[in-house]
N, C-alpha and C positions, 0 to 999 in steps of 0.2 A: 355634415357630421355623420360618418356610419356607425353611432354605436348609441345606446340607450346610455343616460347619464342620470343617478341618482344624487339627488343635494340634499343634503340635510342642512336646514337653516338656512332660512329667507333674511336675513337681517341686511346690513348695506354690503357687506363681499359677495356673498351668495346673490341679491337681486345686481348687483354690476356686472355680475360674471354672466348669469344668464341675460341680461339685454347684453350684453357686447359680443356674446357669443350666438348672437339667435337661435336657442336651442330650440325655443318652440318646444313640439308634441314629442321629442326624443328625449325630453328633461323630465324628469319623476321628481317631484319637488314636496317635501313634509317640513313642516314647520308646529313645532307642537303650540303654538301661538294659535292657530286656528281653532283647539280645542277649548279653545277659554272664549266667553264670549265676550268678554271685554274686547277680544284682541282679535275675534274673530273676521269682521267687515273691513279692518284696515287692513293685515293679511291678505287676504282673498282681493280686493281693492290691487294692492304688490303683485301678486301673482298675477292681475288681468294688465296691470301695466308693462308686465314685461315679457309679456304675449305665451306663460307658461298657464301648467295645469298643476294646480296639486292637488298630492293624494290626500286619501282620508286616515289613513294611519302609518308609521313607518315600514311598515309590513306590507302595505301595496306600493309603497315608493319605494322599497328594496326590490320587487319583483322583474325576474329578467334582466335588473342591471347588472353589467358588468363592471362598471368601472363607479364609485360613489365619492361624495366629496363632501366632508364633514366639516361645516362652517357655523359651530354654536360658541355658543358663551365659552370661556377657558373652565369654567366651575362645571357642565354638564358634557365636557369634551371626553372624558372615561364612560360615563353614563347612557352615553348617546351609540358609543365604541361594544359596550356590554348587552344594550339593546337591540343594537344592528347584527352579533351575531348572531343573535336566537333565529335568526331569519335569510341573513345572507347566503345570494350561492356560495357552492364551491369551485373555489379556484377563479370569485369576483375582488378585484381590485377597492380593497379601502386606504382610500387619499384621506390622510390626518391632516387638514390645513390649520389646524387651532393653535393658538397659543400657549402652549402648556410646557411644562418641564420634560426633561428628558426622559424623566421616571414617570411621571403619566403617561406619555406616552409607549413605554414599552409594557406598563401595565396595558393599556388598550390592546396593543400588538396581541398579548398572550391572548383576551380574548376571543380576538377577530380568528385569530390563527388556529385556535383548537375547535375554533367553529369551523375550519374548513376554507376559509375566507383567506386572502396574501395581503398584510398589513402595509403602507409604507409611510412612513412621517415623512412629510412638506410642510416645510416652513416659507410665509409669505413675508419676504425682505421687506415689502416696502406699503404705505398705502397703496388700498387696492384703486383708488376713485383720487388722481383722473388714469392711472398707467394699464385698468381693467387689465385684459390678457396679457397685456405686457409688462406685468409686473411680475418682478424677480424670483421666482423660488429656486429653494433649496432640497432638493430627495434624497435620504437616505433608507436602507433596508433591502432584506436579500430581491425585491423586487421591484425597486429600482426602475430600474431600468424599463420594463412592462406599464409601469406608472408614466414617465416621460413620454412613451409614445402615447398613453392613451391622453393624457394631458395635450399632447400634442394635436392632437385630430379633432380636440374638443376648441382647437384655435388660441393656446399656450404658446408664445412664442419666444420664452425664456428662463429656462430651467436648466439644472445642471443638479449632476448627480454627485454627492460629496463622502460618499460612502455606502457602504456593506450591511451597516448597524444602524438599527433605531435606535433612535433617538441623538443619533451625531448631527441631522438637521437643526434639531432643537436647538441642541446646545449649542451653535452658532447665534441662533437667531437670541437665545435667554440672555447669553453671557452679552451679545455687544446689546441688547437693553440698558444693560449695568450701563453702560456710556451714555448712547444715545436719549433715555428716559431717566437717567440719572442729569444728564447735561439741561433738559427741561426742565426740571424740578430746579435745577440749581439757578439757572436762569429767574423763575419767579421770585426763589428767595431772595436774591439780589435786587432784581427790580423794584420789587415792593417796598424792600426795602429803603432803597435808592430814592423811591416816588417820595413814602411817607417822611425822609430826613430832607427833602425838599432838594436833591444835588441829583437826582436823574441824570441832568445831561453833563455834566462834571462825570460822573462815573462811566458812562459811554462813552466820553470821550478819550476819557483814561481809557478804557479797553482798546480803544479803536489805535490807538497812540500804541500798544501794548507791543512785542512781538508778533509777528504774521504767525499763521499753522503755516508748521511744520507735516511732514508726512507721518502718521500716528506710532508707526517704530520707532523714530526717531524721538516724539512726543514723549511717549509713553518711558522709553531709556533715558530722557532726560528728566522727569516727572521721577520717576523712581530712583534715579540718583537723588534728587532735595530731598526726597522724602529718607532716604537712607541716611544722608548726609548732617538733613538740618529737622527730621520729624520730632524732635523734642522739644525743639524750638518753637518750630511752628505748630506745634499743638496747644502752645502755651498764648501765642498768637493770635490761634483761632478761638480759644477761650473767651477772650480780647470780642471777636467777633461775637460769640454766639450774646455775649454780655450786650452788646451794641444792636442787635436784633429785638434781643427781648425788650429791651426800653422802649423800642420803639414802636414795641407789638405785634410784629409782624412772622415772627414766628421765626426759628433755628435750628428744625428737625434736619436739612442735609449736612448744614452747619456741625450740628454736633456728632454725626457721624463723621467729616472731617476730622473733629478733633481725635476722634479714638485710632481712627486710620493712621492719621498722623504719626500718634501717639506711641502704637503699637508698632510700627513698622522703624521706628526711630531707637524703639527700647531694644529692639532688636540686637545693636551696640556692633550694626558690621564695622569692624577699623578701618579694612582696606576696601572700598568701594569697584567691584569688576568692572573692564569695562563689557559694555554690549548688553543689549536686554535680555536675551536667554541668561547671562551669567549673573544677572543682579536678580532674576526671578529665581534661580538655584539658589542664589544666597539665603535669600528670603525663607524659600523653602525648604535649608541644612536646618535653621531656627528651630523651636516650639513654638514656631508661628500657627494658633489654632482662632477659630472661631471666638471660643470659649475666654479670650482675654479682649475682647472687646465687645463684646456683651453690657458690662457696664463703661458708663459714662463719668467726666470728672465733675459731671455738672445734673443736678436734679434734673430729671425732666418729666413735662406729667406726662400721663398715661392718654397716646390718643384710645379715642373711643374707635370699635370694632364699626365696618360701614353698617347699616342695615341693608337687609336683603326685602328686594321687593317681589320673590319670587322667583323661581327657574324659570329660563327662559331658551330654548334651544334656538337661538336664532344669535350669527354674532352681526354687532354692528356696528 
């Protein structure tokens, strides 16, 4: 590697990337975990396992890099972005790899960028541990491009650049969440549910029996036809469900946002159904199809409780 590399955030991306990357004594590594002394000998502990050095503040771990790579928590990914310019060269490369919205991240951009500093949002497609350097990103922003080489020479061997604009990385990565960590969630509430009614494997095998995936355009255009077609119905269905959950205690929080989806995309009252997904997605959005009518629920639900926080922690894991 010829080029000095600052990480902010030792957590499991950050310590996979530098052991897979052997960066050694060219890594400038701060993790504000050291500062705490709870957290401090495990830290420092990380940093001797994966043969780095860190600094003593972010301010000597910004020093002389050119190229930086932000892997903390999504909550201190602005704060980390508004820290690092008070100190960043000019004209040094900040890699956004956090998980965050499209709008936090162009809030950072502003103020790497009036620091003198060239912002660029990457978004990390896939777990980092086991695909380390070879795992997927996404770069957008006017520097781009500068960022893939330097990702490159740091032993990156798959990236692609998907635009011009921050925050276009993002919102690839946020919007297919909606799917992918939506499809988790719905997974448990099934299961659990499945376990606690005693028919597990009656239900798996029903799915397994069920139609094969399809390719997700074709999913998605047939998924959006029912819901056009039959969402009044089946919201009244899913009612059905979320009623059959709660009895059994296990809980109906994705459940009943089916029913409002449902609900609301059905009330919609298209007659003639388009074909092809861009024209059923224009239907939708001729509608007052907003937000703001699905908010509520046809069915009480309590109030979850907000998580507690155990602290900022710049380090993502």
């Amino acid at each position: 590697m010829e080029q000095d590399v600052c990480l902010i955030g030792f957590g499991e991306a950050g310590a996979t990337f530098a052991r897979a990357g052997d960066w050694a004594a060219a890594a400038h590594i701060f993790d504000i975990k050291t500062d705490h002394p709870a957290t401090r000998d495990a830290m420092l502990a990380a940093y001797a396992d994966a043969g780095v050095r860190g600094a003593r503040s972010l301010e000597d771990a910004l020093r002389d890099a050119r190229l930086l790579l932000s892997l903390v928590t999504a909550d201190q990914a602005l704060a980390v972005a508004t820290a690092a310019a008070r100190s960043i060269a000019p004209g040094a490369l900040f890699c956004d790899l956090n998980s965050v919205a499209p709008q936090t991240k162009r809030a950072a951009a502003q103020a790497i960028e009036a620091a003198g500093g060239h912002y660029v949002d990457v978004a990390v497609m896939a777990p980092v541990d086991p695909a380390r350097l070879n795992v997927p990103l996404l770069l957008s922003g006017a520097h781009a491009e500068a960022a893939q080489a330097g990702l490159r020479a740091l032993g990156f061997t798959n990236s692609r650049i998907v635009g011009s604009d921050v925050g276009r990385a993002s919102s690839i990565k946020m919007i297919r969440s909606v799917m992918v960590k939506g499809l988790e969630a719905l997974t448990a509430e099934c299961v659990l549910a499945a376990a606690q009614a005693d028919v597990l494997d009656e239900v798996l095998a029903s799915l397994d029996a069920s139609e094969k995936a399809k390719p997700w355009d074709v999913r998605a255009d047939y998924n959006l036809d029912r819901m056009l077609v039959h969402g009044m119905r089946r919201a009244a269905e899913m009612e059905e469900v979320v009623r059959t959950l709660e009895d059994l205690g296990t809980g109906a929080a994705m459940t009943r946002g089916t029913v409002a989806r449902q609900r609301a995309i059905g009330a919609l009252g298209v007659k003639a159904v388009p074909e092809g997904l861009s024209a059923k997605i224009g239907a939708i959005n001729e509608k007052p199809f907003r937000h703001s009518r699905e908010e509520g629920t046809p069915l009480a639900a309590p109030a979850l409780a907000e998580p507690s926080g155990d602290g900022a922690s710049l380090s993502r894991g």
